[in-house]
N, CA, C and O atoms as a MOPAC input file, in Angstrom:
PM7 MOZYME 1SCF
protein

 N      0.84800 1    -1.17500 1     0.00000 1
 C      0.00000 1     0.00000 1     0.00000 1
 C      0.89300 1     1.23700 1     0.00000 1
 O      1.96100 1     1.26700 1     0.61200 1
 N      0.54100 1     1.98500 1    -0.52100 1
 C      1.28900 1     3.58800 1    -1.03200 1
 C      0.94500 1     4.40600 1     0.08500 1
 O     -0.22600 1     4.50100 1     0.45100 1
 N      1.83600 1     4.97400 1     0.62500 1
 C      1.70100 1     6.45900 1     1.26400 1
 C      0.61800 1     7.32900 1     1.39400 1
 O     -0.04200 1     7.73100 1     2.35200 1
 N      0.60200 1     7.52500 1     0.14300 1
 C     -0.63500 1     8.46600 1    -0.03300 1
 C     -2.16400 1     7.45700 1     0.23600 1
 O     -3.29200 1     7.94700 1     0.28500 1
 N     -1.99900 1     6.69800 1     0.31300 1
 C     -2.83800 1     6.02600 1     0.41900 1
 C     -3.57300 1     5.39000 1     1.61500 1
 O     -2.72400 1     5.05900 1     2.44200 1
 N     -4.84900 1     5.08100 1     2.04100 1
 C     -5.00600 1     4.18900 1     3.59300 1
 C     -6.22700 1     3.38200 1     3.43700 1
 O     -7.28600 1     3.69600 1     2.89300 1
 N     -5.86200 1     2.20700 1     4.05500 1
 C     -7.21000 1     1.55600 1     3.13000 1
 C     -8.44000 1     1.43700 1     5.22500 1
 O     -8.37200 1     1.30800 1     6.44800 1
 N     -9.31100 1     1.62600 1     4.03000 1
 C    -10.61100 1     1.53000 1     5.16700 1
 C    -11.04500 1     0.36000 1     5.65500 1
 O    -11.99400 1    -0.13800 1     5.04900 1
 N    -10.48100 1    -0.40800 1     6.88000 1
 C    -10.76300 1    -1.79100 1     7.26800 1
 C    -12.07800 1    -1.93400 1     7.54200 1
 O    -12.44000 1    -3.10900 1     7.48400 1
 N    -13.42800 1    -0.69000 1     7.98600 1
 C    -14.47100 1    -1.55600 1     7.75700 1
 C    -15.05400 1    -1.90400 1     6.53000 1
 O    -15.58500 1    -2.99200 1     6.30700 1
 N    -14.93800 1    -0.85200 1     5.63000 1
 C    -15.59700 1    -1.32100 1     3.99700 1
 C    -14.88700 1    -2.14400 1     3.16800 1
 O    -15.51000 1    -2.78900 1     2.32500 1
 N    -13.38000 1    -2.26700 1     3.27300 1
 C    -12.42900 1    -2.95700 1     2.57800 1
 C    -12.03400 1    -2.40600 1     1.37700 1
 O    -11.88000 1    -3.08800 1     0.36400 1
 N    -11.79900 1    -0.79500 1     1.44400 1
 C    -12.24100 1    -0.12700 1    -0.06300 1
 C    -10.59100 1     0.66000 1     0.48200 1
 O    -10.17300 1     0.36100 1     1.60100 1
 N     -9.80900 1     1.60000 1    -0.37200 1
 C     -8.67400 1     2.21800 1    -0.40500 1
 C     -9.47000 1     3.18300 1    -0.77700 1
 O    -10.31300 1     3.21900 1    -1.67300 1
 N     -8.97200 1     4.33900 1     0.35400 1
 C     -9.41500 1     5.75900 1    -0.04600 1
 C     -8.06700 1     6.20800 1     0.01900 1
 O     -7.10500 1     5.71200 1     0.60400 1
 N     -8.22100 1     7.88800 1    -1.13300 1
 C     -6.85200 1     8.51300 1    -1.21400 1
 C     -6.65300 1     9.23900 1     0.18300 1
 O     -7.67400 1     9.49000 1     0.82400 1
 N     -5.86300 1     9.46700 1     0.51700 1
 C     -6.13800 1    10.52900 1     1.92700 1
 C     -5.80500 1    12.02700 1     1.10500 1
 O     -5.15900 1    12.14400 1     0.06300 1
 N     -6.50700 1    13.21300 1     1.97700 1
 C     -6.83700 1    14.68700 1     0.88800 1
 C     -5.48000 1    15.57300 1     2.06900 1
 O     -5.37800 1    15.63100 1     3.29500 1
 N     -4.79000 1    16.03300 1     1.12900 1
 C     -3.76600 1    16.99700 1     1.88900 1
 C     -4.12600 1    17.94500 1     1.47700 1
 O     -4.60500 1    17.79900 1     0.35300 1
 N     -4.15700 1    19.69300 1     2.12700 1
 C     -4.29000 1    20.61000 1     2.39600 1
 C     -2.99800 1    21.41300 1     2.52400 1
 O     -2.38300 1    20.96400 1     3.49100 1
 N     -2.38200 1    22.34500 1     1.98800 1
 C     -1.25100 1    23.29200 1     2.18200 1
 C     -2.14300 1    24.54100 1     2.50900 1
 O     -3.07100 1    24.92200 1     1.79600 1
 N     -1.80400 1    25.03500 1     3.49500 1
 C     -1.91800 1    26.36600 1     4.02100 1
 C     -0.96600 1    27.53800 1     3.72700 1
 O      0.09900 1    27.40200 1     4.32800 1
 N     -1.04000 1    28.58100 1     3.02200 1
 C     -0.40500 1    29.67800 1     3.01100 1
 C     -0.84900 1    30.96800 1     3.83500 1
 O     -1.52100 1    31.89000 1     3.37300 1
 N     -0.40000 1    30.87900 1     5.02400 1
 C     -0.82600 1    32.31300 1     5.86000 1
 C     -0.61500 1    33.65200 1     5.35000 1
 O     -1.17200 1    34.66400 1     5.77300 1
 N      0.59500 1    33.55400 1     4.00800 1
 C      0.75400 1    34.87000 1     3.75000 1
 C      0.06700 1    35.76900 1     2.57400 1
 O      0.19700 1    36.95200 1     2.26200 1
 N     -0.79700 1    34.59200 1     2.00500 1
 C     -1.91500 1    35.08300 1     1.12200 1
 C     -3.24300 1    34.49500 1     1.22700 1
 O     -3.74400 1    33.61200 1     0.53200 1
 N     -3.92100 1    35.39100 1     2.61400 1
 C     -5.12100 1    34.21900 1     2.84700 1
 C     -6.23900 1    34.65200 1     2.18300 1
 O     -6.27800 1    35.76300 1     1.65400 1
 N     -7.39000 1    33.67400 1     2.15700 1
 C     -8.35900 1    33.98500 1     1.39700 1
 C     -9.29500 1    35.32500 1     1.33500 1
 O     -9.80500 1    36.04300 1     0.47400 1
 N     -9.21300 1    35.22900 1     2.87300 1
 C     -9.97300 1    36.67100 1     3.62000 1
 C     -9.55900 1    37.91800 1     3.98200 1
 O     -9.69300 1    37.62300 1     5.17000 1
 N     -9.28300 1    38.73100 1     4.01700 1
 C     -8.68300 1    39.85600 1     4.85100 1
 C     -9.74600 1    40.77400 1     5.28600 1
 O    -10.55700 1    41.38700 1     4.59100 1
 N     -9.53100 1    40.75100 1     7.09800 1
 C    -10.41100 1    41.76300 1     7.80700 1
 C     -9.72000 1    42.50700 1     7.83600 1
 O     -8.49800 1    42.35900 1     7.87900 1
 N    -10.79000 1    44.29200 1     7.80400 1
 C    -10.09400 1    45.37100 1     7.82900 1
 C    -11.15600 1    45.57600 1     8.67400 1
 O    -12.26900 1    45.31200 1     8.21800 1
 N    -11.05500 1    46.06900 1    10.03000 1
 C    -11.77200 1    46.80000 1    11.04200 1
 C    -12.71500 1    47.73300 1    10.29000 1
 O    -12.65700 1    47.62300 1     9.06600 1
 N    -13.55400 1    48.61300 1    10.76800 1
 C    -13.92700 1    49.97900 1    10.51200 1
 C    -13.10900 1    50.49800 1    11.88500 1
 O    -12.66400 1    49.86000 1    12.83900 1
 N    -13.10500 1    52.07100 1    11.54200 1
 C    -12.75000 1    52.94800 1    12.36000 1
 C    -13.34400 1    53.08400 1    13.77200 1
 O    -12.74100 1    53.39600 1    14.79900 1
 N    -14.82600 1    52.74600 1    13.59900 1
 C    -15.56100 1    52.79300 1    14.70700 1
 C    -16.52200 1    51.59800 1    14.75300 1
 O    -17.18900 1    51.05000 1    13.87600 1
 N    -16.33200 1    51.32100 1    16.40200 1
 C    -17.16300 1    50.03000 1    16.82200 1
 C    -18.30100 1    49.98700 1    17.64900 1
 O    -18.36800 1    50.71900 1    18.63700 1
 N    -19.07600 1    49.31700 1    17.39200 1
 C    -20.85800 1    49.45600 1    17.95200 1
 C    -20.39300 1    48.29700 1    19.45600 1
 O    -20.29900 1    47.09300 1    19.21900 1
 N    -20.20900 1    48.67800 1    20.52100 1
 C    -19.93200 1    47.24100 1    21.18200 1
 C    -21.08500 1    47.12500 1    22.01100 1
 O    -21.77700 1    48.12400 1    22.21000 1
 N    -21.36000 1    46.07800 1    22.49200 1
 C    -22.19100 1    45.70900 1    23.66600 1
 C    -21.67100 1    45.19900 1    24.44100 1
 O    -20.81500 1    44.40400 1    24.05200 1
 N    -21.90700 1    45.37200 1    26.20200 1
 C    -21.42600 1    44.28400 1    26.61100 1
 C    -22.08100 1    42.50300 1    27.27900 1
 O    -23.13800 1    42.22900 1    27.84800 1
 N    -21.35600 1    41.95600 1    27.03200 1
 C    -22.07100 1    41.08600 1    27.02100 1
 C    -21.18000 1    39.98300 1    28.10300 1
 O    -20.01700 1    39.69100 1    27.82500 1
 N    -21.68100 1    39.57000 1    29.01300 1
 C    -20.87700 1    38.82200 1    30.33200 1
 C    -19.56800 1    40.13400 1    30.25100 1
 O    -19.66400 1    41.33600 1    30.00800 1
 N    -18.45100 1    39.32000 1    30.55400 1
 C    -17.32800 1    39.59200 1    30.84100 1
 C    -16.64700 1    40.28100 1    29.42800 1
 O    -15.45600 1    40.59000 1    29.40000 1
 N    -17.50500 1    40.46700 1    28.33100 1
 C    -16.69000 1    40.84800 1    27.25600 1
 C    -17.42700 1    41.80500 1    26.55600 1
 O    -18.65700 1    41.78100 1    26.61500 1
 N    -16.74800 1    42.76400 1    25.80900 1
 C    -17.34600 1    44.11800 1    24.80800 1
 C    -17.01400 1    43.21600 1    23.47100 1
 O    -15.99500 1    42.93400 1    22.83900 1
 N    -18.49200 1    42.89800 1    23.37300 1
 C    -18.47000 1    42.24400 1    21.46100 1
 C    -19.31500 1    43.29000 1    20.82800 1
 O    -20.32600 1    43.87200 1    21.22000 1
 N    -18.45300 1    43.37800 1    19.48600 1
 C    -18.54000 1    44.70700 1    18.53600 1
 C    -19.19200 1    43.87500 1    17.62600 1
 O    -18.65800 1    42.84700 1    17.20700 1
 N    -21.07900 1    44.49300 1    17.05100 1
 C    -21.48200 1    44.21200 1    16.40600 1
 C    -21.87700 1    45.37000 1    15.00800 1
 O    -22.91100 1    45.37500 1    14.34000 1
 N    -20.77100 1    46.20900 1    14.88700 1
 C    -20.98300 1    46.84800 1    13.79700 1
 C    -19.77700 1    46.22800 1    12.49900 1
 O    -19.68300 1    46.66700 1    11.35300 1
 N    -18.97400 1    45.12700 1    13.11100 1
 C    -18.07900 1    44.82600 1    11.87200 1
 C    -18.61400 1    43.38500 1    11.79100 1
 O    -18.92400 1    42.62600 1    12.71000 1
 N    -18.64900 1    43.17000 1    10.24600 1
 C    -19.00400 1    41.75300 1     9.33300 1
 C    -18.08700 1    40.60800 1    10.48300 1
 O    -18.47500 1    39.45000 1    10.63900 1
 N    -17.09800 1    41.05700 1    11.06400 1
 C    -16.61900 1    39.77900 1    11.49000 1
 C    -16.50100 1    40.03400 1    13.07600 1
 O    -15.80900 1    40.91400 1    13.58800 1
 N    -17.57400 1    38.79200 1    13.98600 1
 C    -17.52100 1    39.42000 1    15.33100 1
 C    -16.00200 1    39.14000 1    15.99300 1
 O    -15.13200 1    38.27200 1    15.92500 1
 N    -16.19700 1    40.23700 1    16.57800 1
 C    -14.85200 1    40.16200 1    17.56100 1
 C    -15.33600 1    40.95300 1    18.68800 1
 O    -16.21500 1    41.81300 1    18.75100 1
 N    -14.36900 1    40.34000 1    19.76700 1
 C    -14.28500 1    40.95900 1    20.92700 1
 C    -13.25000 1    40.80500 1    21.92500 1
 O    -12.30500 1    40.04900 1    21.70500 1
 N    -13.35100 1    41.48700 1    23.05200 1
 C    -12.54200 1    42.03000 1    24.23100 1
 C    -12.74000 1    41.88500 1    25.44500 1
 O    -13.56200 1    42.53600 1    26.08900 1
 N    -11.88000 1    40.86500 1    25.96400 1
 C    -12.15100 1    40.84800 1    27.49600 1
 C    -11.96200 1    41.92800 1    28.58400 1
 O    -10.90300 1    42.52200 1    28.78900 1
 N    -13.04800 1    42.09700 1    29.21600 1
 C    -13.13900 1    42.96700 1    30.49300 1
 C    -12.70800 1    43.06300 1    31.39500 1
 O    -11.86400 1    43.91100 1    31.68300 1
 N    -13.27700 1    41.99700 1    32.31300 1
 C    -13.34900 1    41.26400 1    32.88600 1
 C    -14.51900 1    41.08000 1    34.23100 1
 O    -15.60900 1    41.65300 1    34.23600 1
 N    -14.15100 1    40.39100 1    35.05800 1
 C    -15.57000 1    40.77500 1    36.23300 1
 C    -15.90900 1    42.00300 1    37.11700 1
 O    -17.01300 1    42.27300 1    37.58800 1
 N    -14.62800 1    42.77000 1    37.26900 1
 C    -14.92300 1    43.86100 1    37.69900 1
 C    -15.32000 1    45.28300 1    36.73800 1
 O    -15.25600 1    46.35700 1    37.33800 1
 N    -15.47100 1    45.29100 1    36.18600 1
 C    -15.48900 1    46.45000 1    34.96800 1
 C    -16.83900 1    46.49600 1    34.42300 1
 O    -17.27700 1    45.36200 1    34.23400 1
 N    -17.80600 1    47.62000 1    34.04400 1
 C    -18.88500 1    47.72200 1    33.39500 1
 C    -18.92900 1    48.79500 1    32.31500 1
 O    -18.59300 1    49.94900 1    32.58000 1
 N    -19.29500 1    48.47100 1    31.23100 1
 C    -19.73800 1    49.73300 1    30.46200 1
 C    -20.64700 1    50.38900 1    30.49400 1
 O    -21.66300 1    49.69800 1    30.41300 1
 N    -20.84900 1    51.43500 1    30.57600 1
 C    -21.39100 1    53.14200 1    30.82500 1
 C    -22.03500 1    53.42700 1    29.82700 1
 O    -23.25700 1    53.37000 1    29.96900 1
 N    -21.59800 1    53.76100 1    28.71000 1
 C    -21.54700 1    54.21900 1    27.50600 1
 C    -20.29700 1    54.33100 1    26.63600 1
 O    -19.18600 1    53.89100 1    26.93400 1
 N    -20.62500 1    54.96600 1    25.54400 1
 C    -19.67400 1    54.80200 1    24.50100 1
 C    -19.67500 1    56.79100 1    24.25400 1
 O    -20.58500 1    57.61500 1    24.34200 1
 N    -18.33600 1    56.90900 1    23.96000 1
 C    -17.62700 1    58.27300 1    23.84200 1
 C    -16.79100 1    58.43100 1    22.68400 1
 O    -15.63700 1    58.24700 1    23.06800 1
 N    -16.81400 1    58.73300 1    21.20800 1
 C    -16.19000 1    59.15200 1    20.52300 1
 C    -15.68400 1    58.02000 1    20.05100 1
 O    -14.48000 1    58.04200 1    19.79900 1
 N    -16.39400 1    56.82300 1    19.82100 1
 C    -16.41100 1    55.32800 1    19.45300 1
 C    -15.68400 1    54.58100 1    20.00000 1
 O    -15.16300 1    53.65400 1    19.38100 1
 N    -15.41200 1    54.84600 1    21.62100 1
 C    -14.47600 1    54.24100 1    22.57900 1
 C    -15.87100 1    54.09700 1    23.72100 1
 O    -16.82600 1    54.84000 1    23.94900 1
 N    -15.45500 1    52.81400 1    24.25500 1
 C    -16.71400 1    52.29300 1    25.40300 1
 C    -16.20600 1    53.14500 1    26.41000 1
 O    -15.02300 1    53.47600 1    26.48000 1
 N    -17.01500 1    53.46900 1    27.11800 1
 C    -16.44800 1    54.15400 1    28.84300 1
 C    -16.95000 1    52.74300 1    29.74200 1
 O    -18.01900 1    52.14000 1    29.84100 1
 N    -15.53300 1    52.56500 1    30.35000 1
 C    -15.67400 1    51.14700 1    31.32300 1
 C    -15.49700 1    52.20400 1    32.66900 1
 O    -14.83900 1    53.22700 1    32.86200 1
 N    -16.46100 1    51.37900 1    33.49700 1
 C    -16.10000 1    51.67600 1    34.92900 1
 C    -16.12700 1    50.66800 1    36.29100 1
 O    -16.64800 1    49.55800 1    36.17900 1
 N    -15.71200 1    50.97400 1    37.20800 1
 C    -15.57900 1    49.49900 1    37.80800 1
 C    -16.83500 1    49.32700 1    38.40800 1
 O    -17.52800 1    50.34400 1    38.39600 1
 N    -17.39200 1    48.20200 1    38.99900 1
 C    -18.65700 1    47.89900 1    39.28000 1
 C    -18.73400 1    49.08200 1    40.73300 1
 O    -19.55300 1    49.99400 1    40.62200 1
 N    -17.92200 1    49.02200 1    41.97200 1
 C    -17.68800 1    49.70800 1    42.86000 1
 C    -17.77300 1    51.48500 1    42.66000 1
 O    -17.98400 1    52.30600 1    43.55300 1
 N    -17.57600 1    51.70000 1    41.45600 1
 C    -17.70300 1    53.07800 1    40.69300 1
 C    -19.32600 1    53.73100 1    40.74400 1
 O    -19.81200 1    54.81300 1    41.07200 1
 N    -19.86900 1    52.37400 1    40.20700 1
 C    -21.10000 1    52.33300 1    39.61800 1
 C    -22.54200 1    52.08000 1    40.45900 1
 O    -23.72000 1    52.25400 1    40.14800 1
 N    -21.56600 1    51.36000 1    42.23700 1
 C    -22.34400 1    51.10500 1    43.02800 1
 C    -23.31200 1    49.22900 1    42.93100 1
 O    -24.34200 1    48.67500 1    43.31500 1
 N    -22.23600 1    48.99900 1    42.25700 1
 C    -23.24800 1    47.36300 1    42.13000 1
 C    -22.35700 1    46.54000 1    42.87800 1
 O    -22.24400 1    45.39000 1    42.45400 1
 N    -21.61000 1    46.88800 1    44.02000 1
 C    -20.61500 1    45.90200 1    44.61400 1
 C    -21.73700 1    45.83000 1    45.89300 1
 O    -21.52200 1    45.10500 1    46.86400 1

């Protein structure tokens, strides 16, 4: 049996096996941010739902968002805010 090759002991059939090369330096996709981000927060993280591709940012447990200022979130700590 060949290399490239592996045979399937329950059907008794030779399948080819499929290789894949990855090139990271010309990928299919390229995200480009926008300038400004719509975030919410959501648990422990500010996920930005104004760009095609979600992303987000950990907070963490002490920290809350306020509002948003000049397309920057205003975080404040829960103790700030009075929820401790």
């Amino acid at each position: 049996m060949q290399d490239d090759q592996k045979k399937n002991e329950k059907d008794g059939e030779t399948v080819e096996e499929i290789k894949e090369e990855l090139d990271f330096n010309k990928p299919d996709y390229i995200f480009l941010p926008k300038g400004s981000h719509n975030y919410r927060q959501e648990g422990y993280y500010l996920v930005c739902r104004s760009c095609e591709l979600v992303h987000a940012v950990f907070i963490g447990k002490d920290k809350i968002m306020v509002g948003m200022e000049n397309g920057q979130p205003i975080l404040k700590t829960r103790k700030e805010v009075g929820m401790v």
